[in-house]
C-alpha positions as CSV (number, residue, x, y, z in Angstrom):
1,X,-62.1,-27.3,-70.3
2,X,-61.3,-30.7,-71.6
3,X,-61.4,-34.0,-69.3
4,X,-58.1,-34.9,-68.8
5,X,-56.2,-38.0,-67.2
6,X,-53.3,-36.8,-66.2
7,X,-50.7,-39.5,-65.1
8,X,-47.1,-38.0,-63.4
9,X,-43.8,-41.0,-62.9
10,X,-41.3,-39.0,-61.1
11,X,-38.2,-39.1,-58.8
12,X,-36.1,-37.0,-57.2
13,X,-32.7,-36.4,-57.8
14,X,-30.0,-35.6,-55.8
15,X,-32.1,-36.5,-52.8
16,X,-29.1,-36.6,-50.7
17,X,-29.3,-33.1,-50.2
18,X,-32.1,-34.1,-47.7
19,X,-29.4,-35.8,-45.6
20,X,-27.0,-32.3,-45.3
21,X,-26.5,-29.5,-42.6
22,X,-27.6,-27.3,-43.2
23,X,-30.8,-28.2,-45.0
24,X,-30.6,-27.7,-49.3
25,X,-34.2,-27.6,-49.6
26,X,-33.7,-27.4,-53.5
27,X,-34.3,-30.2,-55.2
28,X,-34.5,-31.6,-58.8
29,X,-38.2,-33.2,-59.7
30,X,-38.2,-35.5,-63.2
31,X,-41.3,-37.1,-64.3
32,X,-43.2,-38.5,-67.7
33,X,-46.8,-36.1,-67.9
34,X,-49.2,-38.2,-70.0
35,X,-52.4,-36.7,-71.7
36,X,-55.3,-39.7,-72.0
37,X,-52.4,-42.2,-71.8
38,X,-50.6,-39.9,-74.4
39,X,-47.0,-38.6,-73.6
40,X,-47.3,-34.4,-74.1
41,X,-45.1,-31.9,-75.9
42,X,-44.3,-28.2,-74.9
43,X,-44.7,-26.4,-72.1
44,X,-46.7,-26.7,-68.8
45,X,-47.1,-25.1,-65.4
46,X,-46.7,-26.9,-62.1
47,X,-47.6,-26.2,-58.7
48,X,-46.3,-27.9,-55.9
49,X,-47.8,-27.5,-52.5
50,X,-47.0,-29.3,-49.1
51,X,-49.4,-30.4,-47.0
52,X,-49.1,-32.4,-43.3
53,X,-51.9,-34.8,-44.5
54,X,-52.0,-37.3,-47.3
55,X,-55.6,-36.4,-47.9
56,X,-57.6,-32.5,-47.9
57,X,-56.8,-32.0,-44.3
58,X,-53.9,-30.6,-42.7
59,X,-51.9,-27.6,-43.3
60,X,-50.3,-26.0,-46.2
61,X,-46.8,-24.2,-46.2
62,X,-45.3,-24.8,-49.1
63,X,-46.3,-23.6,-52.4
64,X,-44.6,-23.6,-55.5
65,X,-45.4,-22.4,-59.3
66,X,-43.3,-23.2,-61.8
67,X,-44.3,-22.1,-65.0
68,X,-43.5,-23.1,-68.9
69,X,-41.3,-26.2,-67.8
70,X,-40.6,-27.5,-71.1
71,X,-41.9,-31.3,-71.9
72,X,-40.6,-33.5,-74.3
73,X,-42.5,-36.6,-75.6
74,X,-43.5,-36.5,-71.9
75,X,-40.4,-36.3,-70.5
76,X,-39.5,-32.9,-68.2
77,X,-37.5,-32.0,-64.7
78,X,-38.2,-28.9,-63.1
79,X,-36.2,-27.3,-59.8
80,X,-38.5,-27.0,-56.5
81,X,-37.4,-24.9,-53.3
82,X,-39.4,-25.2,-50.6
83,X,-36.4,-23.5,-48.6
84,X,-39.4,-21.1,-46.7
85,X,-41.6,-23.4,-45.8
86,X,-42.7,-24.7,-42.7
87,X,-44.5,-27.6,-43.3
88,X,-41.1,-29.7,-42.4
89,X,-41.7,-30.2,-38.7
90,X,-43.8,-33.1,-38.4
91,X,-43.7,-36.7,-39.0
92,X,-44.5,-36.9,-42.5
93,X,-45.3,-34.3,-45.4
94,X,-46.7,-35.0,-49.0
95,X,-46.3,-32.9,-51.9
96,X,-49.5,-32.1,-53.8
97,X,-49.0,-31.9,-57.7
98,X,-50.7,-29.6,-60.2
99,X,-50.7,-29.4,-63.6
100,X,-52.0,-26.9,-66.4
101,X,-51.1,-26.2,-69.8
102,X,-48.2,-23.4,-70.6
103,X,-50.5,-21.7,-72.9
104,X,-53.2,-21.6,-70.6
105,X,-53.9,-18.8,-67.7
106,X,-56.7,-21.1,-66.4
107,X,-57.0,-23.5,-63.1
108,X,-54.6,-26.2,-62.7
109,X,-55.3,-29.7,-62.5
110,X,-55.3,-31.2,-59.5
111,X,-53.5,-34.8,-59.3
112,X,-54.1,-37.4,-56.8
113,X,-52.8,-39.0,-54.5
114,X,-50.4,-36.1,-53.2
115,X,-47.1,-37.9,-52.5
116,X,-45.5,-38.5,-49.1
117,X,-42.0,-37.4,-49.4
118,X,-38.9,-39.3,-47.6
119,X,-34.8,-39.3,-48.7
120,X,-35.2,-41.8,-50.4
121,X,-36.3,-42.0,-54.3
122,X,-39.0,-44.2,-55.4
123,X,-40.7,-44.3,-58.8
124,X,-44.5,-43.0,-58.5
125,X,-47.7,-42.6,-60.4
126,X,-50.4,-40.6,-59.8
127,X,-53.5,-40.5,-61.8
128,X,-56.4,-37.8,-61.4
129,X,-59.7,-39.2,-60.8
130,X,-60.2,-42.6,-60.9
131,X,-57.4,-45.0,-60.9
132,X,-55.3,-46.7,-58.1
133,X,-51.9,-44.8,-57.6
134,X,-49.2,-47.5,-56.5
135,X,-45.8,-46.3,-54.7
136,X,-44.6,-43.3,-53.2
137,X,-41.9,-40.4,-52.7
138,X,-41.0,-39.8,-49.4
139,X,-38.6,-37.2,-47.2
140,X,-37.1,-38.5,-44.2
141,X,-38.2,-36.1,-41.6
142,X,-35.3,-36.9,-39.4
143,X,-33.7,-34.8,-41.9
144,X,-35.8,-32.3,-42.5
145,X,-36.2,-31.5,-38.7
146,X,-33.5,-29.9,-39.0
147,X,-34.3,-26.7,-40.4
148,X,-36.5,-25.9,-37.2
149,X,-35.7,-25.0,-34.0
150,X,-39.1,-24.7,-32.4
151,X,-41.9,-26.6,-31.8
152,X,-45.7,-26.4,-31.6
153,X,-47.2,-28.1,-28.9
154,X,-50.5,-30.6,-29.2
155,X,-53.3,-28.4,-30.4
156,X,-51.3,-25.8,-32.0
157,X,-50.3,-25.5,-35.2
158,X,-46.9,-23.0,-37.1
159,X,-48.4,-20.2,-38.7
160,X,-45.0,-18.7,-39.5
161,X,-41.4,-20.0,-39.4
162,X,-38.6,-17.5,-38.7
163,X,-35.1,-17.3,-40.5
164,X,-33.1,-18.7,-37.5
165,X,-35.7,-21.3,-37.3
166,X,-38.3,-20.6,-34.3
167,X,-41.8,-20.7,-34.8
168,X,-44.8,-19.0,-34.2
169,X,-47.5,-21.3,-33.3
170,X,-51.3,-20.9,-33.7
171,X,-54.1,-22.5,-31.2
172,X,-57.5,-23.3,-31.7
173,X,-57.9,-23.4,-27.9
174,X,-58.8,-27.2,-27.8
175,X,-61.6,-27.4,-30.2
176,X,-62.8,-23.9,-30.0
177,X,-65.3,-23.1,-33.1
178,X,-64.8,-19.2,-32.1
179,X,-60.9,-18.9,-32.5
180,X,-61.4,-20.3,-36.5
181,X,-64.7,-18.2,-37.2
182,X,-62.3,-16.0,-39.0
183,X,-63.3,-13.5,-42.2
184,X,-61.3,-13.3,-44.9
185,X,-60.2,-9.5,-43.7
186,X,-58.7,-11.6,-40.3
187,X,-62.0,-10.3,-38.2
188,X,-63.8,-12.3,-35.8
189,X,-66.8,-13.7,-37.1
190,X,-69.9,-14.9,-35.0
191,X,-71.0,-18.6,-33.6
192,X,-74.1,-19.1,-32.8
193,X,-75.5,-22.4,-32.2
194,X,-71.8,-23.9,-33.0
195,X,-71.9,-22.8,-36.5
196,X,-69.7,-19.9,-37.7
197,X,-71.2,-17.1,-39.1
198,X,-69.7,-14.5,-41.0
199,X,-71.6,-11.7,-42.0
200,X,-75.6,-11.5,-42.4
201,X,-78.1,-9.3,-43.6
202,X,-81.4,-9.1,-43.0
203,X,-83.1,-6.3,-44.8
204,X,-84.3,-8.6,-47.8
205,X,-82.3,-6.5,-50.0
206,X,-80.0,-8.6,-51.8
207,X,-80.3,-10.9,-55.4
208,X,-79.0,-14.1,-55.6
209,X,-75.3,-12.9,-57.2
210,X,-74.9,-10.3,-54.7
211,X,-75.3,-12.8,-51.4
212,X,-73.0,-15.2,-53.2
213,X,-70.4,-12.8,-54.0
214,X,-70.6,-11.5,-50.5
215,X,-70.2,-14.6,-49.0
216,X,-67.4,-16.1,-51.5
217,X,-65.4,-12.8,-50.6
218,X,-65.4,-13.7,-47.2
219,X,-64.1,-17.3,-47.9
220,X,-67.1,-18.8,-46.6
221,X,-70.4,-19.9,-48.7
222,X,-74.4,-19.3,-47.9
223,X,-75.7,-20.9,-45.3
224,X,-77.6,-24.4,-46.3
225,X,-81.2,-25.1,-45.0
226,X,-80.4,-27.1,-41.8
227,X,-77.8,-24.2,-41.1
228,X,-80.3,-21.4,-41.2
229,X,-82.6,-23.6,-38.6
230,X,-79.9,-23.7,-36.3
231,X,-79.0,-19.8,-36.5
232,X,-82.7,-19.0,-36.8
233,X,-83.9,-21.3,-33.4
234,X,-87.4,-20.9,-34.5
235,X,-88.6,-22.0,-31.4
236,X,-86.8,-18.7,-29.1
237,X,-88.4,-15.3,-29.2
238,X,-85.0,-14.4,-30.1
239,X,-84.2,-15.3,-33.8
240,X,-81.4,-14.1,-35.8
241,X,-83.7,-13.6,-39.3
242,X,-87.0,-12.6,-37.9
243,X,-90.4,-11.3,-39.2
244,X,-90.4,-14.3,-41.9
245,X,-87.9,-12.9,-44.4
246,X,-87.0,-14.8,-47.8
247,X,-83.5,-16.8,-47.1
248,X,-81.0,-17.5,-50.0
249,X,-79.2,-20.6,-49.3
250,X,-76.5,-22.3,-50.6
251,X,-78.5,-24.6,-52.8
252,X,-80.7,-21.8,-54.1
253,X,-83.6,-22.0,-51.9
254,X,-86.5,-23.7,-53.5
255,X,-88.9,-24.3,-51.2
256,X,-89.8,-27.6,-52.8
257,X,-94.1,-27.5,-52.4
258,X,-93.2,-25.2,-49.4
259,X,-92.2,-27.7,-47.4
260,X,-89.4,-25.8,-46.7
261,X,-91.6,-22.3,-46.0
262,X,-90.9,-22.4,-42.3
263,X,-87.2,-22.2,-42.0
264,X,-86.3,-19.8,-45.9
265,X,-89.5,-18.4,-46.5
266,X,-89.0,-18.3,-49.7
267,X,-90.8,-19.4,-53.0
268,X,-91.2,-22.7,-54.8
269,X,-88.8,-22.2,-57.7
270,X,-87.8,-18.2,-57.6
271,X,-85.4,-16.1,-59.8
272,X,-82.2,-14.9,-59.4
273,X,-83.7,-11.5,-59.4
274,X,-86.1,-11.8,-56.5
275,X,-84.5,-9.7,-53.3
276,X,-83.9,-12.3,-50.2
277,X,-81.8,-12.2,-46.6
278,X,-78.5,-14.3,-46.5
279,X,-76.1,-15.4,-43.9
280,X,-72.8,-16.7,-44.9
281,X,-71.3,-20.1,-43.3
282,X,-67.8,-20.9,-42.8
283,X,-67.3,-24.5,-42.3
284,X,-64.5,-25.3,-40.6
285,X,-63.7,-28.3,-38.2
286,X,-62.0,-27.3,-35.0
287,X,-59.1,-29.9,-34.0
288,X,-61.2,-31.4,-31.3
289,X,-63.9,-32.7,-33.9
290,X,-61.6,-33.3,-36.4
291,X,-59.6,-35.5,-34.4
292,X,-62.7,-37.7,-33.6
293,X,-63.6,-37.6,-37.2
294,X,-63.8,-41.0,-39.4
295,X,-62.4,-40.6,-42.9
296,X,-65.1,-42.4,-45.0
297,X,-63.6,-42.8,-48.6
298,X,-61.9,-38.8,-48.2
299,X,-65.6,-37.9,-46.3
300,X,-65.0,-37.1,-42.9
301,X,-67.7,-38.7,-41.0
302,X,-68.2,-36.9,-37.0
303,X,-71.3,-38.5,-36.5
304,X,-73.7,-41.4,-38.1
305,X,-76.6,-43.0,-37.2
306,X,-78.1,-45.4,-39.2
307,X,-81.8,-46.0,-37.6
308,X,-85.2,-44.0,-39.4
309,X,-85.9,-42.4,-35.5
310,X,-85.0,-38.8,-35.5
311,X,-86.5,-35.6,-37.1
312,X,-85.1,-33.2,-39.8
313,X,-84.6,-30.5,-37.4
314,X,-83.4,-32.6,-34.1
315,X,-80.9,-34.3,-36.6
316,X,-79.7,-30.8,-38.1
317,X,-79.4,-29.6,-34.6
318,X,-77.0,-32.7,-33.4
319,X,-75.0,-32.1,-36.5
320,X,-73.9,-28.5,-35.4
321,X,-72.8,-29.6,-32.3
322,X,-70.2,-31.7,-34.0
323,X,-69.3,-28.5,-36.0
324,X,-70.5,-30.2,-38.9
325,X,-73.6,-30.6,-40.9
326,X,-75.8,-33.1,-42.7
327,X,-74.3,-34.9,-45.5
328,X,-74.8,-33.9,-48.9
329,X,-75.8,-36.3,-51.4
330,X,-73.0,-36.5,-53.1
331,X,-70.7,-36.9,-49.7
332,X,-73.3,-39.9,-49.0
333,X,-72.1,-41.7,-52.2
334,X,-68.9,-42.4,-50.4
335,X,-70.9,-43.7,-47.2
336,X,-73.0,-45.3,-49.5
337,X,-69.9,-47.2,-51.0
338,X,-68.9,-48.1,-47.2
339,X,-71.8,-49.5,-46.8
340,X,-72.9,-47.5,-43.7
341,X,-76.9,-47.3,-44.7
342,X,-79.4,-49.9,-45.9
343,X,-80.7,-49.4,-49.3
344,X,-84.1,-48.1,-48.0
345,X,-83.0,-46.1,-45.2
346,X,-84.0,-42.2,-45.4
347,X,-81.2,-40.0,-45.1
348,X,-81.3,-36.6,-44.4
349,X,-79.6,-34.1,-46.1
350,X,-78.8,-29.9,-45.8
351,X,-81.7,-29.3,-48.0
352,X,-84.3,-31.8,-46.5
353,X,-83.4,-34.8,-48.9
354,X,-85.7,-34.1,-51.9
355,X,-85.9,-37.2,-53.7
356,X,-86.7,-35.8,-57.3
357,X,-89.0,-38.0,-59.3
358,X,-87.1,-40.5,-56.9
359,X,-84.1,-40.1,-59.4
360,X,-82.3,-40.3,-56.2
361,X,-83.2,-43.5,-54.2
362,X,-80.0,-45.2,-54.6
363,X,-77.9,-42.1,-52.7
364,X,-80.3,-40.9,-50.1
365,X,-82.7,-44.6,-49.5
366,X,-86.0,-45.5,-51.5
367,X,-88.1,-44.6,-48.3
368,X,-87.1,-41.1,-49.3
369,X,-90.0,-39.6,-50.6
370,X,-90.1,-35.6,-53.4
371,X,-90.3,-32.7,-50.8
372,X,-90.2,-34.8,-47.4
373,X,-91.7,-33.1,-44.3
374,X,-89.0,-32.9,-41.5
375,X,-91.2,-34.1,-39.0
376,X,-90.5,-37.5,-40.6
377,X,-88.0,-40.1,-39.3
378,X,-84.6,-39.9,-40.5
379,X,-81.0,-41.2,-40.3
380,X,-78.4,-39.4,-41.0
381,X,-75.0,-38.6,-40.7
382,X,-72.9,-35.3,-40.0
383,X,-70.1,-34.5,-42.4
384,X,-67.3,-32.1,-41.5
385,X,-65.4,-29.8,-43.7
386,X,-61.7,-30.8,-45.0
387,X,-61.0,-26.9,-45.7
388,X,-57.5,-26.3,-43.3
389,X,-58.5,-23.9,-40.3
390,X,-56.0,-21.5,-41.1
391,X,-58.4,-21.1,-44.4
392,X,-55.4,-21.4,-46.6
393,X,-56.3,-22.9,-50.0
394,X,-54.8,-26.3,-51.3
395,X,-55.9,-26.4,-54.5
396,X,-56.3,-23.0,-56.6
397,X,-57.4,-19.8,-54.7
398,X,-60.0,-18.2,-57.4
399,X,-60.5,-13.9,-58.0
400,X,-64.1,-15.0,-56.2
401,X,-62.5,-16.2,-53.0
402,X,-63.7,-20.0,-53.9
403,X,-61.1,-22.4,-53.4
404,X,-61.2,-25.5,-55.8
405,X,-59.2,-28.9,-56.4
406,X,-60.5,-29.7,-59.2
407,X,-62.4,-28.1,-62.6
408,X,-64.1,-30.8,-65.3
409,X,-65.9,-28.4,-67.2
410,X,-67.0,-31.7,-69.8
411,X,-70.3,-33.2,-69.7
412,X,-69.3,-36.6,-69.7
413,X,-69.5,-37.3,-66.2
414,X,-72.9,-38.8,-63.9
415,X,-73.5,-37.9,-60.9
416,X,-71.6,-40.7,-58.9
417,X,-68.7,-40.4,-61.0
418,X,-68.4,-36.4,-59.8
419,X,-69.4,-37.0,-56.5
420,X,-66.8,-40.4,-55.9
421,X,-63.6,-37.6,-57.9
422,X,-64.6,-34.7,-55.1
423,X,-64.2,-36.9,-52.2
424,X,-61.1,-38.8,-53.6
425,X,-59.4,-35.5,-53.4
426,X,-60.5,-34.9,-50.0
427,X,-63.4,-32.2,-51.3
428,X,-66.9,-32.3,-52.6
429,X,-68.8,-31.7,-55.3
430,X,-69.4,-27.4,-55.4
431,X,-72.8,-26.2,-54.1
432,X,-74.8,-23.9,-56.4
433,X,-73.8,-20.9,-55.1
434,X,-70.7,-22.0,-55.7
435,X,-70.9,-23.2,-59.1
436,X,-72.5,-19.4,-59.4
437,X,-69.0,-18.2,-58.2
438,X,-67.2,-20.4,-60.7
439,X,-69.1,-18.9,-63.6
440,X,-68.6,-15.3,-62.4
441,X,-65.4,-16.2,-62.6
442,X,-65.4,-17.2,-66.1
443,X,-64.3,-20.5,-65.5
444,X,-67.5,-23.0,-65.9
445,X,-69.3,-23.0,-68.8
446,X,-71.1,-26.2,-69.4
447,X,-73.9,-28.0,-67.7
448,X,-72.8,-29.1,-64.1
449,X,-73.6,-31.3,-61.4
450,X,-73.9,-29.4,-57.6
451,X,-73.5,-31.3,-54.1
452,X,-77.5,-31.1,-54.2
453,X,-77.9,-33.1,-57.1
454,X,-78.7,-30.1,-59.7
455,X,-81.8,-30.2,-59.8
456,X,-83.2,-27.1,-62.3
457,X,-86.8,-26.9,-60.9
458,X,-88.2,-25.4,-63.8
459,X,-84.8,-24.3,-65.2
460,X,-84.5,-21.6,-62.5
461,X,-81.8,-22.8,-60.2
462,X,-78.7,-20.5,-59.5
463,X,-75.5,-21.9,-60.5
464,X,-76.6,-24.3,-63.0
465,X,-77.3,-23.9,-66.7
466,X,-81.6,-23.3,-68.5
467,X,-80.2,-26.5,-70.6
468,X,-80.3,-28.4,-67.7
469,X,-82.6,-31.4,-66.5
470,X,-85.4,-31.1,-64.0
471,X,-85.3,-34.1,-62.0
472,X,-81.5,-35.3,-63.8
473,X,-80.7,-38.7,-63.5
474,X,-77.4,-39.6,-61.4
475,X,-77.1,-42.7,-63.6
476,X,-77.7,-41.4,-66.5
477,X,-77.3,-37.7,-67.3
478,X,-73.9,-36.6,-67.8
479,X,-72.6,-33.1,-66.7
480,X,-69.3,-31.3,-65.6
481,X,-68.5,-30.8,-62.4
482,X,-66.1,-28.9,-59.6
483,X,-64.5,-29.9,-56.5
484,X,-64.5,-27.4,-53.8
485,X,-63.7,-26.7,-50.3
């Protein structure tokens, strides 16, 4: 795919119908679609989804695709009925916009910021990735409260909307990881140590594209590192992946001079061939920990501390009692840019923070040393998910079961860049068994940065590309990359 800057003006017409009883729900959208600041010609595919947040979080009722809307020097209006949904019972609701080309059966395009919606019309734009959005549309939701009957109570959440306008609501019972450990079949999955846990296998049977197929279809992801020590408790008689058995994790498992060994068993550098265990992770914040939450520049931060006093493992542990887990690197770009660590500070990370050649100082500290032992001191912060916990999708729902908001299959993006146009849209930058999704898919085919920072330890990484860097530059190397949830 090409990079694109796609830049949306819009109103809405005959708003009024907003103000009626009962409820028209119809509504005319007109807007100028620009191409790298040029105006477009012929036709494109929209989706319009509805969300109860303004960023990733929240829920998503509405959903609308309307295909081959015709656009003329970058002028089109399109029709958008949201009459089924029920995302109009709260205080506010924002429309998010994508975009794709008509002759295209590819992703869309994810645009941000979504727009809050009220009666009355304002004049909007929204770029995707990069540049400040100014205004807004907006729904008054004194009118739009109309169309319901019933309410949800604090908590709970509609899951459906009936046609004489009760609802059915949904409870996470206050906070409870359990009632959201949910497989993609609607089976209970398992917690264990606070972090939900799908499915597992343990019979070292499995390559690297069979555990992340397994996992994807399951709407969930393999386990990372810190994960694996939490379900493993290596220090009870009692561990979930016993007998030492080779782990496939989410960031492909090197083992990084075996430092490591003790929590994936598994080699320094292995193949996509060799025949590991898995789990698969579904990470999910439960309202109780979301609530608490701090939105860090679209990160959502449930726990930081900033002082080089606590271990790897005791650190990975804390995390998963927040229902979250260490921050990525590229999630710690966005602390970074809050300025929540000191330059030198060591940060740990899902995959024990290696440094790379030290390509990395400036995301995860320059006390940060290649392969750090987890005995060392850290600080750290725990990130939560921004995937909804009724695991609906609000970007594009792939065949895999990945859900993404964004594909920039160009290599002309560094690694800050990618990781700074994930969490602007409320996601992160794709792990590589994710990115491995993406290209069973058929939908990545270039070089591509990974939440991990793509390192290709001697070109043998999952998910990434034999082209590809060992030890790649953030600054300077410049790869594709995929937002994902």
């Amino acid at each position: 795919m090409y990079r694109i800057t796609w830049v949306i003006f819009a109103v809405i017409l005959n708003s009024h119908a907003f103000a009626q009883t009962p409820l028209d729900a119809e509504f005319t959208y007109q807007g100028e679609l620009k191409l790298n600041d040029g105006l477009v010609n012929g036709p494109y595919d929209f989706r319009f989804i509805l969300n109860t947040q303004a960023d990733g979080l929240g829920i998503s009722n509405g959903d609308v695709i309307v295909e081959d809307v015709a656009v003329d020097n970058g002028i089109f209006t399109t029709k958008i009925d949201f009459a089924n949904s029920a995302a109009f019972i709260g205080d506010k609701v924002w429309m998010q916009i994508n975009v794709r080309d008509g002759n295209s059966t590819g992703s869309f395009e994810a645009l941000a910021p979504r727009q809050q919606i009220t009666s009355t019309p304002y004049a909007v734009h929204a770029q995707f990735v990069g540049a400040n959005a100014v205004g807004e549309i907006e729904i008054d939701s004194t009118q739009v409260q109309q169309r319901v009957t019933g309410t949800c109570s604090a908590g709970q959440f509609v899951t459906q909307v009936a046609e004489d306008g009760s609802v059915t609501c949904g409870s996470d019972n206050n906070g409870d990881i359990q009632s959201i450990c949910i497989r993609a079949d609607g089976s209970k999955g398992m917690v264990v140590n606070n972090i939900c846990l799908l499915e597992y296998d343990n019979t070292q049977s499995s390559n690297w594209n069979a555990a992340v197929n397994i996992c994807m279809a399951n709407k969930g992801d393999l386990c990372t590192a810190s994960q694996y020590y939490q379900l493993s408790d290596k220090n009870s008689n009692d561990q979930l992946f016993y007998n030492n058995k080779p782990l496939w994790s989410n960031s492909f498992s090197d083992s990084d001079g075996s430092v490591k060994g003790f929590i994936l068993n598994s080699a320094d550098d292995p193949t996509t061939t060799q025949l590991y265990s898995y789990g698969c992770c579904q990470n999910i914040l439960p309202l109780s920990n979301l609530s608490n939450a701090e939105n860090i520049n679209g990160v959502l931060v449930t726990y930081k501390h900033t002082k080089e006093d606590t271990t790897w493992r005791a650190a990975s542990k804390i995390c998963s009692t927040f229902s979250s887990d260490l921050c990525t690197k590229s999630q710690y770009v966005a602390l970074n840019d809050d300025g929540v660590f000191n330059l030198a500070v060591r940060r740990a990370t899902p995959e024990l923070s290696d440094n790379d050649a030290s390509q990395f100082s400036e995301v995860v500290g320059t006390n940060t040393s290649d392969n750090g032992s987890w005995s060392q001191n850290w600080a750290y912060a725990c990130c939560g998910s921004t995937k909804p916990s009724d695991l609906s999708c609000p970007g594009t729902l792939h065949a895999s079961g990945l859900c993404t908001v964004a594909i920039h299959d160009t290599e002309d993006a560094n690694f800050f860049t990618a990781a700074r146009a994930c969490t602007t849209l409320g996601a992160d930058i794709c792990s590589n068994s994710q990115m491995q999704a993406l290209r069973n898919d058929g939908l990545f085919s270039g070089e591509s940065w990974t939440n991990n920072g793509a390192d290709n330890d001697s070109s043998r990484v999952g998910g990434l590309l034999s082209s590809q860097p060992d030890n790649p530059d953030p600054d300077t190397d410049l790869f594709g990359y995929a937002c994902c949830l």
